[in-house]
C-alpha positions in Angstrom: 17.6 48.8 15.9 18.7 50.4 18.8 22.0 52.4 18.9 24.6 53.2 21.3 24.2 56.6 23.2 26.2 58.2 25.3 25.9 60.5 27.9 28.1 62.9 29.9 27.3 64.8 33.0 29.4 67.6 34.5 28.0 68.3 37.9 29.0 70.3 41.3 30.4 66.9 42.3 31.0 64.1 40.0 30.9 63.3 36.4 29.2 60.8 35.6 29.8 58.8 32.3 27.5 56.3 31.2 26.0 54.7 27.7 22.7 53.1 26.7 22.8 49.3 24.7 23.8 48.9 21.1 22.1 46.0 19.6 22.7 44.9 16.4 21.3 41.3 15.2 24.7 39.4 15.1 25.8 41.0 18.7 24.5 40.4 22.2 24.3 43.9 23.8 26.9 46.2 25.4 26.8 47.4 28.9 29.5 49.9 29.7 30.5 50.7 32.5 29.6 53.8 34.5 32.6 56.3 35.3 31.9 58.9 38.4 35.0 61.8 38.9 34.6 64.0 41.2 34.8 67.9 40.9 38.6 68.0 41.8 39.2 64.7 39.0 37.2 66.6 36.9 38.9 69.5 36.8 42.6 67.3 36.4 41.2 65.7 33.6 40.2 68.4 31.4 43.7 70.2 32.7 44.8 66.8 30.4 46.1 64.8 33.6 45.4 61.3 33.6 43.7 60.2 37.2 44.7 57.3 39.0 42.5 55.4 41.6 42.9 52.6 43.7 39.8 50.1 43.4 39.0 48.1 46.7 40.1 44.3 45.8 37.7 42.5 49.0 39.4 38.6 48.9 42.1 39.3 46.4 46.0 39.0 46.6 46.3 41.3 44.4 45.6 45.4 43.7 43.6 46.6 41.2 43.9 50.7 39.8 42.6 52.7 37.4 43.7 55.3 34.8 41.0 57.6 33.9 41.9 60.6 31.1 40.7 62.1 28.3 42.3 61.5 24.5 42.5 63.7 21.3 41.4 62.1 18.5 39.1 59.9 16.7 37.2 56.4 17.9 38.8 55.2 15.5 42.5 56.3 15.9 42.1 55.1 19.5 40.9 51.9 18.3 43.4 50.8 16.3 46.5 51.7 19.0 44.5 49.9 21.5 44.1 46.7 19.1 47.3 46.1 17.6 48.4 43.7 20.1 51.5 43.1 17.9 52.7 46.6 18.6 52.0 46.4 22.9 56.0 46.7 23.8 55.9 50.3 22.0 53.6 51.7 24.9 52.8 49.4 27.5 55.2 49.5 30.5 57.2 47.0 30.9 56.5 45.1 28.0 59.3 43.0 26.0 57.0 41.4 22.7 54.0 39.7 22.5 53.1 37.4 20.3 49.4 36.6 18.8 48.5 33.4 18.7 44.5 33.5 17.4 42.8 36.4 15.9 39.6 37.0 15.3 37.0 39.6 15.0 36.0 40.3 18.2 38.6 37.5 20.4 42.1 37.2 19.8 45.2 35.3 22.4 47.4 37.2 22.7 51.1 36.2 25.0 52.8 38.9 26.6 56.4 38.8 27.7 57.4 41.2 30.4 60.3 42.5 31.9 60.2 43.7 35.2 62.1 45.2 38.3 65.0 43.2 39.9 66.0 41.3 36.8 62.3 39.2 36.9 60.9 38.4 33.5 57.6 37.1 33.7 54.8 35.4 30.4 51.4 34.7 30.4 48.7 34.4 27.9 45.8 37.1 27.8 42.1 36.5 25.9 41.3 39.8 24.6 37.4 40.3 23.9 36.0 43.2 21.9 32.8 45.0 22.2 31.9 47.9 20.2 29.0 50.1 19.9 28.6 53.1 17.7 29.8 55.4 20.4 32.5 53.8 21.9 33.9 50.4 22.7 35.9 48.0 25.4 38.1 45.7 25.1 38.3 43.2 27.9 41.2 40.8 29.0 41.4 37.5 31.6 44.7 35.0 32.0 44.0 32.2 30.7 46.0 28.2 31.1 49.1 28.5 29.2 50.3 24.7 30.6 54.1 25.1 29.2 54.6 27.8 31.4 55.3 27.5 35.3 53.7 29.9 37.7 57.3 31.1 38.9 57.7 32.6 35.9 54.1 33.9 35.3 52.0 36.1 37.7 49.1 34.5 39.9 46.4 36.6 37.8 45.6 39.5 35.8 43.0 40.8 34.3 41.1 44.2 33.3 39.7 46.4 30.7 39.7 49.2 28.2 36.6 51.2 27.8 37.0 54.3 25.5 34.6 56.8 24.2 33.1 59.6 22.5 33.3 62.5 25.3 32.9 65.6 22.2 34.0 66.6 19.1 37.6 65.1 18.6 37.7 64.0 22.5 37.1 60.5 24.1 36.9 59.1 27.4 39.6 56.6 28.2 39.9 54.3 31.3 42.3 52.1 31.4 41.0 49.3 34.3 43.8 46.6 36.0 44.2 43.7 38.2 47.2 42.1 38.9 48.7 39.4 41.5 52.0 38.9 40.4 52.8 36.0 42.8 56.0 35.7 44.6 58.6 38.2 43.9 62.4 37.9 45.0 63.6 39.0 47.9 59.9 39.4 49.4 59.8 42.3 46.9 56.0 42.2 45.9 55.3 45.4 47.3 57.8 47.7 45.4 56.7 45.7 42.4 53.4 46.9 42.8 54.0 50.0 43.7 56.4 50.5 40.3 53.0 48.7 38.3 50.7 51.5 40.0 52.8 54.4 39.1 53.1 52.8 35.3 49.4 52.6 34.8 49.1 56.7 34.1 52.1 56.3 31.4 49.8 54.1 29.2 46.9 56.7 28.7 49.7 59.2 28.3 51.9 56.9 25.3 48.4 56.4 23.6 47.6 60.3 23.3 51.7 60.3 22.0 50.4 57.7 19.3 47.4 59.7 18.3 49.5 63.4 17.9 51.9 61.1 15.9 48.7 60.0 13.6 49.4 56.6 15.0 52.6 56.5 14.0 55.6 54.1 14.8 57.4 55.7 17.9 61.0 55.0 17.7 
């Protein structure tokens, strides 16, 4: 049985994160994805600033960033913050409830209610899928139908990833990776909405390392 290995590299110019496949007999295998900083991210991120990167989007509407920082703590602190859906509107920007509709081991559906600039509330339904491997793991979400719901008070699309792991004794690697078309916006708005979404991103690698000093605590 293979096992999930990770390796980190700190070079002149880039670090580059990447991890082998975990296989056990019930799971089909892993493939993370690789993470490349350069020197000057590098040296943000181990100053304990959270990097933020646009990601080119070729044929999209929509934008799609990425928070890269590191977190204090265990694989399995992390993992349960980034799991309890039920407790989202605690540290994700933005977010009003959600509500989870199926649960399972490694998929759960999950609908998120959001309140955003200008007065625009917004609800869609996310599947959440769960890979995990003995060094790390990612969680991965896409929008999926939710027919009750008109678009003009959903977004267009959304969709992205977690991937945290081991990066040291008592250290991990998070990246927090996003996508997001949020349709029309009032008042031909869309850009300031993105713009307030890009500077947000950041805030959620930041509220998870508050979670994990608090022992995962509930932050009033």
């Amino acid at each position: 049985m293979m096992v999930l290995v990770a390796t980190v590299m700190w070079g002149a110019s880039t670090l580059l994160f990447f991890a082998g496949l975990p296989a056990r007999a019930q799971e089909s295998q892993v493939q993370m994805e690789a993470v490349t900083l350069t020197s000057a991210e590098q040296v943000e991120i181990q100053a304990g600033e959270v990097v933020l990167r646009a990601i080119p989007s070729p044929g999209l509407n929509g934008r799609t960033y990425e928070a890269v920082g590191i977190l204090e703590g265990t694989l399995e602190e992390a993992f349960a913050i980034v799991l309890d859906y039920r407790r989202y509107q605690e540290f994700m920007p933005r977010t009003e409830r959600t509500v989870v509709i199926e649960e399972g081991d490694n998929v759960s559906l999950v609908e998120q209610y959001l309140k955003l600039p200008l007065g625009v509330h917004k609800r869609y339904r996310l599947r959440y899928t769960l890979r995990r491997g003995a060094a790390g793991f990612r969680v991965e979400w896409v929008k999926v139908p939710w027919p009750e719901v008109p678009l003009s008070q959903s977004v267009v699309d959304t969709s992205g990833y977690w991937q945290i792991t081991r990066l040291g004794e008592g250290r991990l690697l998070a990246v927090y990776h996003v996508y997001t078309d949020p349709g029309r916006v009032p008042l031909g708005m869309k850009g300031l909405a993105l713009s307030l979404s890009k500077h947000e991103i950041p805030k959620i690698i930041e509220r998870v390392r508050q979670r994990l000093a608090a022992g995962g605590a509930r932050q009033e």
